[in-house]
N, C-alpha and C positions, 0 to 999 in steps of 0.2 A: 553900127546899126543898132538901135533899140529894139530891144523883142521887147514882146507886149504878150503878157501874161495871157492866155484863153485857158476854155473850160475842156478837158478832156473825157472823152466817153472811156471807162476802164472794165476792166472785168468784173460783169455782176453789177453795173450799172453803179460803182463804189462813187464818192464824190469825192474830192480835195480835202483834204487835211483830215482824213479821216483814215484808221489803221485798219489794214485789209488782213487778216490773220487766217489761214486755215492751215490744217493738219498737216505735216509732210507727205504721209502717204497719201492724204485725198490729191495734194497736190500729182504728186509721184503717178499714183495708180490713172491721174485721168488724165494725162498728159497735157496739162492744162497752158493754155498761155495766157496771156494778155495782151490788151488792145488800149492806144493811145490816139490822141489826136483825131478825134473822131472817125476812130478805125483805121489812119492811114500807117502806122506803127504798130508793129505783132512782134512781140517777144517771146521764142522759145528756149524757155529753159535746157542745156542736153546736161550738164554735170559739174558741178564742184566750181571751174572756172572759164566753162565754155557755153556759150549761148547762139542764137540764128534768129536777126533781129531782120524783121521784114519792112522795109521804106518803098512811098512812091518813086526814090529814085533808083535803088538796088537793094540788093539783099547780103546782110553783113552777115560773116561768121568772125566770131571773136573766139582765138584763143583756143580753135579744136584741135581736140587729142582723142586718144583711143581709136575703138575700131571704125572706121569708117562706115559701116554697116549703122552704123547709129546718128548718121545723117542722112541716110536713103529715102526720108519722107518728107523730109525739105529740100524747099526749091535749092534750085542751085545757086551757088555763092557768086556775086557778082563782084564783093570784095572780100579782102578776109584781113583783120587785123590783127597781129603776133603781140603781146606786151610784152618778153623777155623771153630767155632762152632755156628755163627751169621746163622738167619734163613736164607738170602741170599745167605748163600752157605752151610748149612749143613741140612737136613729132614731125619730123622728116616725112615720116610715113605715111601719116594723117593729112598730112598737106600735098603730096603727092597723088592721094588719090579723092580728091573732093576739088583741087583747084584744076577748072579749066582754062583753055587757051587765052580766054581775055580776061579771065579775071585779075583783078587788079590787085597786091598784096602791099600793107604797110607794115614794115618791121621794123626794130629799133638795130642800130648798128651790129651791138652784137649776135645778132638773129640771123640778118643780113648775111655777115661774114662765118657764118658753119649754115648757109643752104647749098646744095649741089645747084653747078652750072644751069638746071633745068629748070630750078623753083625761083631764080633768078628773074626771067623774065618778065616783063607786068609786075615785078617787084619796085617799089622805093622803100629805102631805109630813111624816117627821121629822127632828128638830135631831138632832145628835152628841147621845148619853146621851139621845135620849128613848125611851119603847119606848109597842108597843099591841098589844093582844091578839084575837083573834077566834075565841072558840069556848075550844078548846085550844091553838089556836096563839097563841105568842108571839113576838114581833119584838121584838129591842133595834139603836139605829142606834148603832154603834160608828164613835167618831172614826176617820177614815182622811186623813192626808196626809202630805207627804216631811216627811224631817227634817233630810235633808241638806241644807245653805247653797245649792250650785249647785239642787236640783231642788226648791227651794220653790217656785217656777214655775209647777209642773205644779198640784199641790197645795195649796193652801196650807192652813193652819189653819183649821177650821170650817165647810167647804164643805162635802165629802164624805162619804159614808155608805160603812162596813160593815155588816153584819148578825148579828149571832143570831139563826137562825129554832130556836124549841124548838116538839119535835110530842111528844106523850108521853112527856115525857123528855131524847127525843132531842135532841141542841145540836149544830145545823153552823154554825159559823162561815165567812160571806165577805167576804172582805179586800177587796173594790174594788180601787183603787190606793192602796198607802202603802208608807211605809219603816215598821219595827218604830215605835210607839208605846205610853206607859204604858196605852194601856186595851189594847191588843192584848197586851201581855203581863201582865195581869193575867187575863186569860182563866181560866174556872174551867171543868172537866167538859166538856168541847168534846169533842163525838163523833167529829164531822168537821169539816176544815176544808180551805177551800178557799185557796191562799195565791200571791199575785203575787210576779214577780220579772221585773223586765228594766231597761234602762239606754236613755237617761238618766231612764225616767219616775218608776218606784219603785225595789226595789229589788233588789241581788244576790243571790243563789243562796246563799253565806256566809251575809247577815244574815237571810233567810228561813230558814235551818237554823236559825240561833243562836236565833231569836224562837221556832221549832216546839219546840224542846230544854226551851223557858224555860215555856211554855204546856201543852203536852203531849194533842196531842190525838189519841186513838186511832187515826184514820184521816186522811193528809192527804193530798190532791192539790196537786199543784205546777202552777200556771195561770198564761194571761197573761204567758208569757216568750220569746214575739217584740218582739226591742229594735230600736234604730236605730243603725248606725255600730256595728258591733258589740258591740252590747251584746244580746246575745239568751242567755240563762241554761239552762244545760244542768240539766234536770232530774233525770240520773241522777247526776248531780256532787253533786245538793241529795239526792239519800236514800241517797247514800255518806255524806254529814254528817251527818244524821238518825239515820243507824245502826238503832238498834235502841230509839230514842224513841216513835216511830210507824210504823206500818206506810203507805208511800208507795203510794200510787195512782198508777198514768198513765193517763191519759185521753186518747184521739183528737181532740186540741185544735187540731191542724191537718192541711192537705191537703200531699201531696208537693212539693215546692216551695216552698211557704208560709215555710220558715223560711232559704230563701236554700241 
């Protein structure tokens, strides 16, 4: 199918190719979201590498962890996608009390194999390059792991899932954790995307511009760049790089303090 590029209504009435920058705490303190596709897409930020992205067809949570109490004022999850098995994006616990009886879960194998018999259900597990569809929506799991010699580690090849979720059209790409790889930069018509960066796990702020430059995807948020030993990736440094490729989102991805 060819998708055909339109004009989306953003938050604050932003336009295309233009860098959307505000404060982390303005973000933080107003619990701000944003709006796609002339309003049929609502992104809420909840933390570091979890969001609750609202579509006409359901309502995705990607990647929640922590207390559950911090999903209480979002609707309920219709799907919920898992990228990997690292405590920052996968909790037993967290999934057991925010997933209801139908809702639908996609994990990546190894996710799959350490859930209890219960979070099983309405579960599928996909490989890197498999995809499935449900209704209008389409899932594809895009390979995600390091490339770099020292952080193969974290990552390695074949484990972890990214995502294409397409709802009418629409294509948001999320990166999990990885450094730049050929399916990530093969990426075609990518509406929005959601893109890690931090040290030592994925990757820098540089190669997540260089990969956005190469990919081009309308709308990108910079996610998941609290690092360790200094490595935490300043996000308005990545959409000084960006320029005028994509229009940068920020999102209230942490609490005061949170980034040291």
């Amino acid at each position: 199918m060819t998708h055909t590029r339109r004009s989306f209504l953003t938050h604050a009435g932003a336009a295309a190719g233009l860098i959307t920058v505000l404060p982390f705490a303005a973000r933080a303190d107003g619990h701000m979201s944003d709006v796609f596709a002339d309003g049929a897409i609502k992104v809420h930020p909840v933390g570091h590498a979890s969001f609750v992205m609202e579509t006409p067809a359901g309502v995705f949570y990607v990647d929640p962890v922590g207390d559950a109490a911090g999903y209480a004022d979002m609707p309920a999850a219709d799907f919920i996608l898992v990228t990997h098995e690292h405590g920052d994006h996968f909790n037993v616990d967290t999934l057991t009390a925010i997933k209801g009886e139908t809702t639908q879960m996609i994990t990546n194998g190894a996710v799959f194999d350490k859930l209890p018999e219960a979070l099983k259900s309405n579960t599928q597990a996909l490989a890197n390059g498999e995809s499935a569809m449900w209704g209008e929506i389409g899932i594809d799991a895009i390979t995600a792991h390091n490339t770099t010699e020292e952080r193969m580690r974290f990552h390695p090849v074949g484990r972890d899932n990214g995502y294409v979720v397409t709802v009418a059209g629409f294509r948001t790409y999320i990166s999990g954790d990885t450094e730049p790889t050929p399916e990530m930069l093969a990426l075609k018509d990518i509406d929005l995307a959601f893109i890690c960066m931090n040290l030592p796990f994925t990757q820098t702020a540089e190669q997540a511009a260089e990969a956005v430059k190469t990919f081009k995807p309308s709308f990108v948020y910079p996610y998941h760049y609290r690092g360790r030993d200094g490595g935490t990736q300043d996000p308005q440094a990545f959409a000084a790089m960006v320029g005028d490729t994509s229009e940068v989102k920020m999102g209230g991805w942490y609490k005061p303090g949170e980034l040291g």
